[in-house]
N, C-alpha and C positions, 0 to 999 in steps of 0.2 A: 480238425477237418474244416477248410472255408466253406462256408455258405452253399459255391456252386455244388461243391461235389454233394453235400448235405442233400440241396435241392434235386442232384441227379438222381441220388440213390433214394432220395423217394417216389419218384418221379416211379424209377425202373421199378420198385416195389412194390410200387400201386398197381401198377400195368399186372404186372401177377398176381395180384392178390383181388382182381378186377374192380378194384375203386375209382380208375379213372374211366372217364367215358370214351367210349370206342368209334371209331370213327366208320360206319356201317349205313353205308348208302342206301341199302334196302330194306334197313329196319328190322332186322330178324335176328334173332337169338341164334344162340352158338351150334343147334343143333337147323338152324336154314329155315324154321317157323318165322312166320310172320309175329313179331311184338306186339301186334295191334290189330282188330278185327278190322277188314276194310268195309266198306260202305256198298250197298247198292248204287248203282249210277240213279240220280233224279231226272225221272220221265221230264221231256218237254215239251209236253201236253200235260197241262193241268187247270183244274176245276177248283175253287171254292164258291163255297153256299155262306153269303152271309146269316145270321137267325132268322129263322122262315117261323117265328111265331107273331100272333098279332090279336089283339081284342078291337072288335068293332063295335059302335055304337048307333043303334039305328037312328037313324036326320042328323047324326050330330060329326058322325065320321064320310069324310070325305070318299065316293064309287067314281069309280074303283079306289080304294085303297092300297098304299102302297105295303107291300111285306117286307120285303128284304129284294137279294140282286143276287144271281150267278155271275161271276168270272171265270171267264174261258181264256186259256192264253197258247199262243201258240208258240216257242220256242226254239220249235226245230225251223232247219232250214228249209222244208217243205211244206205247200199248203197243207190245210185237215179241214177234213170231214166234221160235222158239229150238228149231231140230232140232239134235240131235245122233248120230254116229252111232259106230260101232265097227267099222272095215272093214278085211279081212284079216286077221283075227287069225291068227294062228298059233303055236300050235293051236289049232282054232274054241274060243271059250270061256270064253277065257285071260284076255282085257282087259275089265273091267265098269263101269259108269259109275254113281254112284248116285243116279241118275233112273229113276223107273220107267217113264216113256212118255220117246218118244224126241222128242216135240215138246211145250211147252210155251208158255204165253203169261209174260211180263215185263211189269210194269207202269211207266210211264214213271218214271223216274228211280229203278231198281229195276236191285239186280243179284242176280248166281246164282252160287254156287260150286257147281261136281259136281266132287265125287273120280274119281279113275282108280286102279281097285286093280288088282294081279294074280288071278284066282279058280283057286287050286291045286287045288281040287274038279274043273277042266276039264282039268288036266294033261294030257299024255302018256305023259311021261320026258324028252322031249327037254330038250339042254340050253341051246335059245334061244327065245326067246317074241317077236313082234314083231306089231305093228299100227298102224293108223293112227285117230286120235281127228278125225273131221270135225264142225266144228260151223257153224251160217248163223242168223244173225239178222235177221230184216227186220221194215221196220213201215210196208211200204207204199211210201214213199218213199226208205228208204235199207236196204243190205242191205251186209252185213261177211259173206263166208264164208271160212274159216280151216282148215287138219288140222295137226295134229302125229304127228310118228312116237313110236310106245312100242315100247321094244326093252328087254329082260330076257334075264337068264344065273340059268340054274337049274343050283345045287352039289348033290352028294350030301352028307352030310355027312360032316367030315374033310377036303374031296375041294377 
């Protein structure tokens, strides 16, 4: 037998015996199932918190001190909505964001960075500082809301 017909007849054999790959545009098995679990579609509105943790040193660390940053991004084709807030601090004061209104408008395909500082001007004394950074974007049709916890250790100095 030459080569070709060699090569046909396994060709044709495979196909039966399902070893060659099938040429299946939508990816499903022989019974019409999906082969593959799909994806949720990714929001375009989204938030990260860089780490909101911090030690401060009293005269030796720079007030306000800086903690970390949110990133706001806006993705969709429409402006959004962008409250942010600062809840529980403790001590009231302590965590500041540097937005001066707590809601803002984003334009489409627009992002925001706000810092997250410690404000030592609100101090106590105490030697733990903690809060929660909430932040919600919407634009109508899609909305991402997000908090991160900020927790700080305040030294005397030496200490």
């Amino acid at each position: 037998m030459s080569r070709f017909r060699w090569l046909a007849l396994f060709l044709v054999l495979g196909n039966f015996a399902g070893n060659c790959p099938k040429d299946d545009p939508d990816d499903s098995d022989d019974n019409g199932t999906p082969s593959t679990t799909p994806t949720a579609p990714q929001s375009a509105l989204s938030i990260e918190f860089s780490a909101l943790t911090f030690t401060h040193t009293v005269t030796k660390s720079p007030c306000p001190q800086p903690i970390g940053v949110v990133t706001i991004t806006n993705s969709s084709a429409t402006e959004a909505t962008v409250t942010l807030a600062v809840e529980n601090a403790s001590p009231p004061g302590t965590v500041i964001l540097s937005v001066t209104e707590p809601t803002t408008t984003l334009a489409a395909g627009a992002s925001l960075t706000v810092a997250v500082s410690f404000n030592c001007g609100a101090w106590d004394g105490s030697e733990s500082v903690s809060a929660t950074v909430a932040v919600s974007i919407t634009n109508g049709t899609d909305t991402n809301s997000q908090s991160a916890n900020v927790t700080g250790t305040v030294m005397q100095p030496g200490g």
